[in-house]
C-alpha positions in Angstrom: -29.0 -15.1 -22.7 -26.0 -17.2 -24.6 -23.0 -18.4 -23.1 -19.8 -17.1 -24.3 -16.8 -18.8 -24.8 -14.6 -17.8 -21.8 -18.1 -18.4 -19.6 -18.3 -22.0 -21.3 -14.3 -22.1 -20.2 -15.2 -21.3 -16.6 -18.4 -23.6 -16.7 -16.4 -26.5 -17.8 -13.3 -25.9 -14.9 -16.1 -26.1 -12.5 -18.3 -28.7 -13.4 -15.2 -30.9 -13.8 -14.6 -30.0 -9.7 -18.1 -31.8 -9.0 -17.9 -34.9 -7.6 -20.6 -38.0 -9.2 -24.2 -37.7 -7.9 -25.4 -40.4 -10.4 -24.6 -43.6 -11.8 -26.3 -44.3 -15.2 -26.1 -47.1 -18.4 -26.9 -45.3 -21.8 -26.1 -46.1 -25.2 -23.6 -43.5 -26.9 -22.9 -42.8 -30.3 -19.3 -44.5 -31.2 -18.0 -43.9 -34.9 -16.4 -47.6 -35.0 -19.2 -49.2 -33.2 -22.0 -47.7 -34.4 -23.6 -47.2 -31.0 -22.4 -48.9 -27.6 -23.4 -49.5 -24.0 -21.8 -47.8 -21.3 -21.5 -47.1 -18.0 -21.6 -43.0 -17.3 -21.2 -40.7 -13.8 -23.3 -37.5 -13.9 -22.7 -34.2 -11.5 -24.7 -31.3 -11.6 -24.9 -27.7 -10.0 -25.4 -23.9 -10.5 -22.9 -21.4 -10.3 -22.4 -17.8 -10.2 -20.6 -16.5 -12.9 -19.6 -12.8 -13.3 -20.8 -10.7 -16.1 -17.8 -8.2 -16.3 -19.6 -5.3 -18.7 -21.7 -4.6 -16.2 -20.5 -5.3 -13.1 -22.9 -7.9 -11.9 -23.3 -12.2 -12.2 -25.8 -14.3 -13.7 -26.8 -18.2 -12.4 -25.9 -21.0 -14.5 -27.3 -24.5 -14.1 -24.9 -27.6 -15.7 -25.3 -30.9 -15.8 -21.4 -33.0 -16.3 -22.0 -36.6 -17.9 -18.5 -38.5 -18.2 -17.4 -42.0 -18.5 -14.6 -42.9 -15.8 -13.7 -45.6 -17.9 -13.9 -46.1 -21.6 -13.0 -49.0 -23.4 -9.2 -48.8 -24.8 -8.9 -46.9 -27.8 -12.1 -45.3 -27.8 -12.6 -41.5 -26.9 -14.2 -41.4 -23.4 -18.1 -40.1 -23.2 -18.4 -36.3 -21.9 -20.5 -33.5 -22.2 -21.7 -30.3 -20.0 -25.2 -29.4 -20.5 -26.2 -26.0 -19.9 -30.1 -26.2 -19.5 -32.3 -23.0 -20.0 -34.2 -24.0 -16.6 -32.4 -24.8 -13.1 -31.2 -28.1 -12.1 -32.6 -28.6 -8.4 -31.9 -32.5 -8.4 -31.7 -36.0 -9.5 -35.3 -35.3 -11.3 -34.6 -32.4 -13.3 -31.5 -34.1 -14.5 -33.4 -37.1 -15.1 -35.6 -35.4 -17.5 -32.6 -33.7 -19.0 -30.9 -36.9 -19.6 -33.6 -38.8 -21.1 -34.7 -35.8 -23.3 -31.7 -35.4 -24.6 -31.7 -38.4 -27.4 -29.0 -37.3 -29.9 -26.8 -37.5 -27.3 -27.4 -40.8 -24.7 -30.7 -43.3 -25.1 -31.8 -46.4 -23.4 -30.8 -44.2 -20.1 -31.6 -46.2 -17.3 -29.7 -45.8 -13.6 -27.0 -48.1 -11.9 
């Protein structure tokens, strides 16, 4: 099932609540840098969000990956993955991380 907009709007409110449960390094994608190292926090979680047509909810799994603190004038790092299978823990988000290659490589923990 897709997420809607307004569910992505409640997903991100939420996930942004989490406090860090990992330290990571990655390389990013920067446009004036080509690609940089950096220093990222990760939370993740499931929530229950309401599915209002029908009266009933649905679980959602996301995983938050920001960087506390980007180098001056560059955009900061963040993005909420919504994976099709549950996050239970530090492995599943693992995997996530590492298969996710467009958006972070050389992942390695801090």
């Amino acid at each position: 099932m897709s997420i809607t907009r307004i569910e992505m709007a409640q997903i991100i409110a939420i996930a942004q609540g989490w406090e860090p449960s990992l330290s990571i390094a990655a390389n990013v994608a920067a446009e004036s840098m080509g690609r940089r190292r950096t220093h990222l926090l990760v939370s993740y979680g499931s929530m229950r969000l309401p599915i209002h047509a029908v009266n009933a909810s649905r679980i959602i799994s996301a995983v938050r990956v920001w960087e506390p603190q980007p180098p001056r004038n560059v955009e900061p790092v963040e993005y909420i993955l919504t994976p099709q299978a549950p996050i239970y823990g530090a492995e599943e988000v693992w995997e996530l991380l590492t298969r996710r290659t467009h958006v972070l490589e050389n992942v390695s923990y801090t």
